[in-house]
N, CA, C and O atoms as a GROMACS GRO file, in nm:
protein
  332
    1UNK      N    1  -5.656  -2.621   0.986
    1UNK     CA    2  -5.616  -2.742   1.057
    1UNK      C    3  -5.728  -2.846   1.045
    1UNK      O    4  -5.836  -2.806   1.088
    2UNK      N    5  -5.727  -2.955   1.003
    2UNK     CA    6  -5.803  -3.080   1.015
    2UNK      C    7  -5.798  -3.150   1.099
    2UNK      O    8  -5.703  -3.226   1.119
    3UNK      N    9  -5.923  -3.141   1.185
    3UNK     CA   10  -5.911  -3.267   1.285
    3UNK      C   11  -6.003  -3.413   1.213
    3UNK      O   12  -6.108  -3.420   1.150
    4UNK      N   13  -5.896  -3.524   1.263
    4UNK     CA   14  -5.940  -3.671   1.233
    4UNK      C   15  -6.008  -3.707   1.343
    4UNK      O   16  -5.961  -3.736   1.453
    5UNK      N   17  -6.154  -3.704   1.301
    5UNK     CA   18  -6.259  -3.726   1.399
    5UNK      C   19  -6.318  -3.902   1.341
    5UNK      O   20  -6.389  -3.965   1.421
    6UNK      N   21  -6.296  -3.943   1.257
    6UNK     CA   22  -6.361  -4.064   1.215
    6UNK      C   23  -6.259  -4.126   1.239
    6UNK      O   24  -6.148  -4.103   1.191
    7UNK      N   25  -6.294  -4.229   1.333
    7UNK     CA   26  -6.182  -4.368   1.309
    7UNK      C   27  -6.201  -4.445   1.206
    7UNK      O   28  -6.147  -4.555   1.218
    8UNK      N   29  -6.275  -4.423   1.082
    8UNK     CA   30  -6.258  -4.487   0.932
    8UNK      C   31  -6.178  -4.428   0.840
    8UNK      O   32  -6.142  -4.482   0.736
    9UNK      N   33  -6.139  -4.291   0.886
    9UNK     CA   34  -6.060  -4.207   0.791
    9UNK      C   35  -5.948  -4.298   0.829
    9UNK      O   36  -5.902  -4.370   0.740
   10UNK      N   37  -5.887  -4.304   0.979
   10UNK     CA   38  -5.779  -4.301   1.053
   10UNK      C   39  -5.729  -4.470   1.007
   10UNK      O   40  -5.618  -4.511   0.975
   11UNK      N   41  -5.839  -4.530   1.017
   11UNK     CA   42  -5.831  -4.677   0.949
   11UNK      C   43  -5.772  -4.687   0.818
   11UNK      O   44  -5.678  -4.767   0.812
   12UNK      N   45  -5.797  -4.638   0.730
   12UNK     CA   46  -5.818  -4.648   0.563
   12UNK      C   47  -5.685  -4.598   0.535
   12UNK      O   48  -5.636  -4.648   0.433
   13UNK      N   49  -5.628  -4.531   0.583
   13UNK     CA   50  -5.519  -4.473   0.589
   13UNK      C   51  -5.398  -4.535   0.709
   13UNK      O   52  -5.282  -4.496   0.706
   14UNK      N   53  -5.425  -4.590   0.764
   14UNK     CA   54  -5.310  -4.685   0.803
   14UNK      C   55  -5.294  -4.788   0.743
   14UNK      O   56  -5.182  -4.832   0.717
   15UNK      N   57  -5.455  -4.872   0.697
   15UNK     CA   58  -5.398  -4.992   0.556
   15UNK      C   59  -5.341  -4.956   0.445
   15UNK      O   60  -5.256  -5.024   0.387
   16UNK      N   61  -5.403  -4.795   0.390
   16UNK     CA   62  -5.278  -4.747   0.273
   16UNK      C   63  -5.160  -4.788   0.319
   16UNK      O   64  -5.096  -4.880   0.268
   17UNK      N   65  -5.123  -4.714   0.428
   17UNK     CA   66  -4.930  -4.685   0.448
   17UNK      C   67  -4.864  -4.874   0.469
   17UNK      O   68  -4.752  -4.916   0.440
   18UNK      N   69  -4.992  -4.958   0.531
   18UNK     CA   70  -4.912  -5.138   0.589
   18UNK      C   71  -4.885  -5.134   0.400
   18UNK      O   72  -4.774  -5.133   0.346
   19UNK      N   73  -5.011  -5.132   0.332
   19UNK     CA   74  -5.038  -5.204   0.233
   19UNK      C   75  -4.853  -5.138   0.091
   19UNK      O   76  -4.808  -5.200  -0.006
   20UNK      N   77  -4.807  -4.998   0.154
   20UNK     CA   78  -4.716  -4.981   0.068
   20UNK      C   79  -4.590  -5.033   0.157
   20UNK      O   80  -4.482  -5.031   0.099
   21UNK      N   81  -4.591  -5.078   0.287
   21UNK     CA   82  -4.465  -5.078   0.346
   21UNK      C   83  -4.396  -5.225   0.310
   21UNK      O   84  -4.470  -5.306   0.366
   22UNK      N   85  -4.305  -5.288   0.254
   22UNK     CA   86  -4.245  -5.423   0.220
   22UNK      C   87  -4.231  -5.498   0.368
   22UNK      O   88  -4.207  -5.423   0.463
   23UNK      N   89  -4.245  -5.642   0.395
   23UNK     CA   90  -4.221  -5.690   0.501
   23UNK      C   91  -4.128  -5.683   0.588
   23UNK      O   92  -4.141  -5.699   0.709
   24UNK      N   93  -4.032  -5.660   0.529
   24UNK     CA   94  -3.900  -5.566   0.642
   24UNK      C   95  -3.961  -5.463   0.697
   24UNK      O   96  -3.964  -5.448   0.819
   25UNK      N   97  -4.010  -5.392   0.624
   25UNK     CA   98  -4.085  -5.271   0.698
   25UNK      C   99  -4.141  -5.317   0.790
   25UNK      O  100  -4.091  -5.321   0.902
   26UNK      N  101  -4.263  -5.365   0.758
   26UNK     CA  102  -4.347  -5.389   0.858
   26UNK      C  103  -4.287  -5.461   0.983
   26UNK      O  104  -4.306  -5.429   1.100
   27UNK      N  105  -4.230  -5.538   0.948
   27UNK     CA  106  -4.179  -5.631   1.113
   27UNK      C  107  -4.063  -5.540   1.153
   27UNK      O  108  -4.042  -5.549   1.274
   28UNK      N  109  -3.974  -5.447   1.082
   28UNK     CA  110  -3.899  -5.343   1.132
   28UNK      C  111  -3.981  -5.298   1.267
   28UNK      O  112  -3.975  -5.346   1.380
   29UNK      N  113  -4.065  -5.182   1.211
   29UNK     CA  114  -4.162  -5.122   1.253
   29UNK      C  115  -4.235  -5.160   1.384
   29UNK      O  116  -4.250  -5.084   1.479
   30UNK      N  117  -4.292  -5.331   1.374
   30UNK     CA  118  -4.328  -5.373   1.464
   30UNK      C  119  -4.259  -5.392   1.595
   30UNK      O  120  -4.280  -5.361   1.712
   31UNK      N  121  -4.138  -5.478   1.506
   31UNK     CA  122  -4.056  -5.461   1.653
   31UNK      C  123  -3.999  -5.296   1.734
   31UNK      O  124  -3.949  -5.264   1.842
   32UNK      N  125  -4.015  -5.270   1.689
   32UNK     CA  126  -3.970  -5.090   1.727
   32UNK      C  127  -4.047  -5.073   1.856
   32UNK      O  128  -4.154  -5.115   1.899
   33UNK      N  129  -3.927  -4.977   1.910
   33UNK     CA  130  -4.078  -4.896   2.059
   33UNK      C  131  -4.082  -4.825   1.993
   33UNK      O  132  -4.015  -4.784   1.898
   34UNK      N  133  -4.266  -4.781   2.093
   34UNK     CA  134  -4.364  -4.662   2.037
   34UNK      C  135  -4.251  -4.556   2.006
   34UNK      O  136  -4.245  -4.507   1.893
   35UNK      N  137  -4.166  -4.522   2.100
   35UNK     CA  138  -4.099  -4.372   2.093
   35UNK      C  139  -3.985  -4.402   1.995
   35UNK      O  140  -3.895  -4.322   1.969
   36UNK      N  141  -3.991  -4.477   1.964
   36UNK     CA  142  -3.880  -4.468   1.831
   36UNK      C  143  -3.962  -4.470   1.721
   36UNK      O  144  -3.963  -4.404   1.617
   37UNK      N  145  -4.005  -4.525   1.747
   37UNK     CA  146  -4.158  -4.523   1.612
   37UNK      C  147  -4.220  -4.362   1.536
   37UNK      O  148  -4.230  -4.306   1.427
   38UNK      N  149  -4.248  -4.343   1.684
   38UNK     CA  150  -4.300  -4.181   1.671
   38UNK      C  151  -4.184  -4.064   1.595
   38UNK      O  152  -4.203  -3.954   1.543
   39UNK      N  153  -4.100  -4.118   1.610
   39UNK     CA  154  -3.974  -4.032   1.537
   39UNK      C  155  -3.968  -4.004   1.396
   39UNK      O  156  -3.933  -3.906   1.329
   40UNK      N  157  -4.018  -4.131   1.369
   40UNK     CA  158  -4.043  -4.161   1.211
   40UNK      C  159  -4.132  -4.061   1.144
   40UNK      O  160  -4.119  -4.040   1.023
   41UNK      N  161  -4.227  -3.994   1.221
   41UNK     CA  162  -4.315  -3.911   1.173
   41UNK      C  163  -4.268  -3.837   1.043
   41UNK      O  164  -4.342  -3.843   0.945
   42UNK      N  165  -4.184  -3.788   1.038
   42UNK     CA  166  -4.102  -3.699   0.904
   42UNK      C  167  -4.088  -3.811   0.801
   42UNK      O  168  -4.015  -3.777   0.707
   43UNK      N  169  -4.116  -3.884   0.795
   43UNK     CA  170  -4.069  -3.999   0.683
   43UNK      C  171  -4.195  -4.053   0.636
   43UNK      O  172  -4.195  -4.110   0.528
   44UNK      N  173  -4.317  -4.041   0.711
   44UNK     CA  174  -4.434  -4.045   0.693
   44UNK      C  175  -4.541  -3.934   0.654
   44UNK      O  176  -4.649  -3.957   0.599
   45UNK      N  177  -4.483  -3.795   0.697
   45UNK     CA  178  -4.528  -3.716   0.697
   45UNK      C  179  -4.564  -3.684   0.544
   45UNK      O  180  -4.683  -3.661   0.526
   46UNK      N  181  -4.490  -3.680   0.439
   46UNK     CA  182  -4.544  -3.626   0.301
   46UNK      C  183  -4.667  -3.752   0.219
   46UNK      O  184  -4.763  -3.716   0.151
   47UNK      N  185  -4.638  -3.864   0.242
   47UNK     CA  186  -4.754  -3.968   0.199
   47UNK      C  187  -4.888  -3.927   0.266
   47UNK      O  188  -4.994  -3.919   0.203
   48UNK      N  189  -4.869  -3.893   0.459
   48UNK     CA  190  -5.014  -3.827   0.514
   48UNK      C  191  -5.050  -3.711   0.478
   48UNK      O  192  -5.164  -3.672   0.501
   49UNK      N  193  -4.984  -3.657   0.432
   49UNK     CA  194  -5.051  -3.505   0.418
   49UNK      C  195  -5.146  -3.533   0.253
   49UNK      O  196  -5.266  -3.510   0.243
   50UNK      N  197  -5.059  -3.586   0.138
   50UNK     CA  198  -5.134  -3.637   0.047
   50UNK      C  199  -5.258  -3.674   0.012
   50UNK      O  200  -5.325  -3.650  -0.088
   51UNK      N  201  -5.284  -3.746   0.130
   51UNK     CA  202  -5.391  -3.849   0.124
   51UNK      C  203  -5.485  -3.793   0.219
   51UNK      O  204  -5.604  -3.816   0.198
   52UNK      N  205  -5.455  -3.729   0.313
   52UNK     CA  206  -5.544  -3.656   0.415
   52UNK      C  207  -5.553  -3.512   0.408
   52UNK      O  208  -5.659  -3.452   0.423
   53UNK      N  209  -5.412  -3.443   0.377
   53UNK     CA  210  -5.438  -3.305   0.377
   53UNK      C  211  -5.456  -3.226   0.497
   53UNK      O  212  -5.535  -3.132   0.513
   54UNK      N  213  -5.341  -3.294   0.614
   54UNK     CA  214  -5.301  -3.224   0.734
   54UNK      C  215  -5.110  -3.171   0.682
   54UNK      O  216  -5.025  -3.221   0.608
   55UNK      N  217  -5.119  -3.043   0.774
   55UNK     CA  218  -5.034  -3.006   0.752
   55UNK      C  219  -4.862  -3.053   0.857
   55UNK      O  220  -4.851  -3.165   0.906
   56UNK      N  221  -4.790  -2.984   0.866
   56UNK     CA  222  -4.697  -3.043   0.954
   56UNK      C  223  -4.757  -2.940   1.105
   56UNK      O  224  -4.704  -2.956   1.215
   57UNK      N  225  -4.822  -2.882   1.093
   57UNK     CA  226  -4.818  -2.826   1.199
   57UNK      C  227  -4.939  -2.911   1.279
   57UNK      O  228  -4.950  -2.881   1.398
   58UNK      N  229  -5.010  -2.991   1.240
   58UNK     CA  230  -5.154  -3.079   1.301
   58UNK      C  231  -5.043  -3.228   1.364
   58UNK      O  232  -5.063  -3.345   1.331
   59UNK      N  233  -4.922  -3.176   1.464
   59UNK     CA  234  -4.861  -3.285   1.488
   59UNK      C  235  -4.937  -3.363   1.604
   59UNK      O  236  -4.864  -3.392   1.698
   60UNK      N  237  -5.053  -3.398   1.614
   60UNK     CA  238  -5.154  -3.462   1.721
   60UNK      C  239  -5.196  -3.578   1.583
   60UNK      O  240  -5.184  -3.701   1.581
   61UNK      N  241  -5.239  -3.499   1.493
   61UNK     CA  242  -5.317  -3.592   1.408
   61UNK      C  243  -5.200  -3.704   1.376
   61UNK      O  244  -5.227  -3.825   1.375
   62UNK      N  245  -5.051  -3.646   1.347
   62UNK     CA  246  -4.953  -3.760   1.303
   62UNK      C  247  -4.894  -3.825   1.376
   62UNK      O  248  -4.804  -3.901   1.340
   63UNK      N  249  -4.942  -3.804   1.536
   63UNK     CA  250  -4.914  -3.907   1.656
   63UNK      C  251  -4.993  -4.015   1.631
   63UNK      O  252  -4.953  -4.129   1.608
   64UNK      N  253  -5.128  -3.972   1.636
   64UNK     CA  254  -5.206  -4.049   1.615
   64UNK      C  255  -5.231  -4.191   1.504
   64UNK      O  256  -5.277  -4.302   1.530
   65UNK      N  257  -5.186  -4.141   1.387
   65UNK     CA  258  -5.203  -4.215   1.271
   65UNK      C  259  -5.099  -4.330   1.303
   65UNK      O  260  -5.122  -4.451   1.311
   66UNK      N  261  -4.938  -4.242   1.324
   66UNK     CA  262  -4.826  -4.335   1.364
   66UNK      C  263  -4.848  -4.459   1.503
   66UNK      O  264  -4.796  -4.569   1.522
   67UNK      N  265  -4.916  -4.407   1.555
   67UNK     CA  266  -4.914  -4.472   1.667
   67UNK      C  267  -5.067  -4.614   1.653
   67UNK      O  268  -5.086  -4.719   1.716
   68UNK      N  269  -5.126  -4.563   1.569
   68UNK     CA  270  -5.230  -4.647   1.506
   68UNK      C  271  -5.100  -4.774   1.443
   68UNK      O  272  -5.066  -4.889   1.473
   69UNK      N  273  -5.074  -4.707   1.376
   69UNK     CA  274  -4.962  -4.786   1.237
   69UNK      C  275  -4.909  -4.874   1.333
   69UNK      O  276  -4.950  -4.989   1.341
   70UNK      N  277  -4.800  -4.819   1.424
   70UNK     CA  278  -4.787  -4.899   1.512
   70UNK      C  279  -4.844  -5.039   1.603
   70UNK      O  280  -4.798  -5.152   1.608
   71UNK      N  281  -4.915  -5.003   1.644
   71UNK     CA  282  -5.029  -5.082   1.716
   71UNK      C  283  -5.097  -5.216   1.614
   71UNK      O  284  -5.094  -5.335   1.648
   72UNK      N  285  -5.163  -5.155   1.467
   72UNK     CA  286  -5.155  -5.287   1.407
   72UNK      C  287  -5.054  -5.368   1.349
   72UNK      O  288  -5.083  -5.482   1.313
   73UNK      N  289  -4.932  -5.320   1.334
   73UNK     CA  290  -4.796  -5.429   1.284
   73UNK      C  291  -4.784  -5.479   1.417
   73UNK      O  292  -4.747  -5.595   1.404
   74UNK      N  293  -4.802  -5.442   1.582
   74UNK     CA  294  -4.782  -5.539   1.644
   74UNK      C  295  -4.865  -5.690   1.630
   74UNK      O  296  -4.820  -5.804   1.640
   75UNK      N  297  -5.005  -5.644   1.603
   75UNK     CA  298  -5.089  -5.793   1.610
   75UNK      C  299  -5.039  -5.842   1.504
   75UNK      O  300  -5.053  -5.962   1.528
   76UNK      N  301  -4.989  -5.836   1.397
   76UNK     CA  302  -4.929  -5.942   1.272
   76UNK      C  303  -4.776  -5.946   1.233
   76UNK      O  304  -4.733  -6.032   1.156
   77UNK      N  305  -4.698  -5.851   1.287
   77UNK     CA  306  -4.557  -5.808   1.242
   77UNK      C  307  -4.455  -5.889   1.329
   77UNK      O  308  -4.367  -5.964   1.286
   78UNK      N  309  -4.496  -5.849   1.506
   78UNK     CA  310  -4.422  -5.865   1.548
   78UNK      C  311  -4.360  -5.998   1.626
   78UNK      O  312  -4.420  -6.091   1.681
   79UNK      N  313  -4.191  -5.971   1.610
   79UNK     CA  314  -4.150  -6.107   1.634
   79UNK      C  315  -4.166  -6.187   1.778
   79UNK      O  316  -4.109  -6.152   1.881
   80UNK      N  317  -4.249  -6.297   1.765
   80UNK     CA  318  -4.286  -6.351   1.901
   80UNK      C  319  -4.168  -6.466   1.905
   80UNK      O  320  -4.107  -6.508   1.807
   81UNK      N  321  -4.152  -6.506   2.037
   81UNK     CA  322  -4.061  -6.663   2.065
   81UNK      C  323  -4.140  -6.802   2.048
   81UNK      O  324  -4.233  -6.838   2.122
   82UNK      N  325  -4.103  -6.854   1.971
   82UNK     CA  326  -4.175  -6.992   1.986
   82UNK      C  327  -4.141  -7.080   2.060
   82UNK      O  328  -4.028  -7.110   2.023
   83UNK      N  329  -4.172  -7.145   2.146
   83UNK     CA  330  -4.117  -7.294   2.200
   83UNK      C  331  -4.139  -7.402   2.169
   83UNK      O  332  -4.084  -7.496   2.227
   0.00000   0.00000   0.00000
């Protein structure tokens, strides 16, 4: 089991996944709640294991990453109201 103890690993690897997702994605995504978000994990899951080399059973580490992922498409993704 691998634990993600560096928040540079955890970094480098959420700009991989923005940097492959198309802008639908991303503002998809953004607008999403966390708990729908987190669902997604299986759809994410074979690109993280790739690149990091956690398994499906380290499901803390793929809260984590997702919920990272999450968190930065809100500061640039998501849809605000203008007046």
């Amino acid at each position: 089991m691998l634990k993600i103890e560096k928040p540079d690993i955890v970094n480098k690897l959420i700009d991989d996944l923005i940097s492959n997702l198309s802008l639908k994605e991303k503002s998809t995504i953004a607008n999403m709640e966390l708990s729908l978000v987190k669902a997604l994990d299986f759809i994410f899951q074979e690109y993280i294991e790739s690149k990091v080399g956690i398994g499906p059973e380290d499901a803390k580490e793929y809260s984590l990453i997702i919920t990272g992922l999450w968190e930065k498409l809100q500061e640039n993704y998501k849809l605000r109201v203008v007046k």
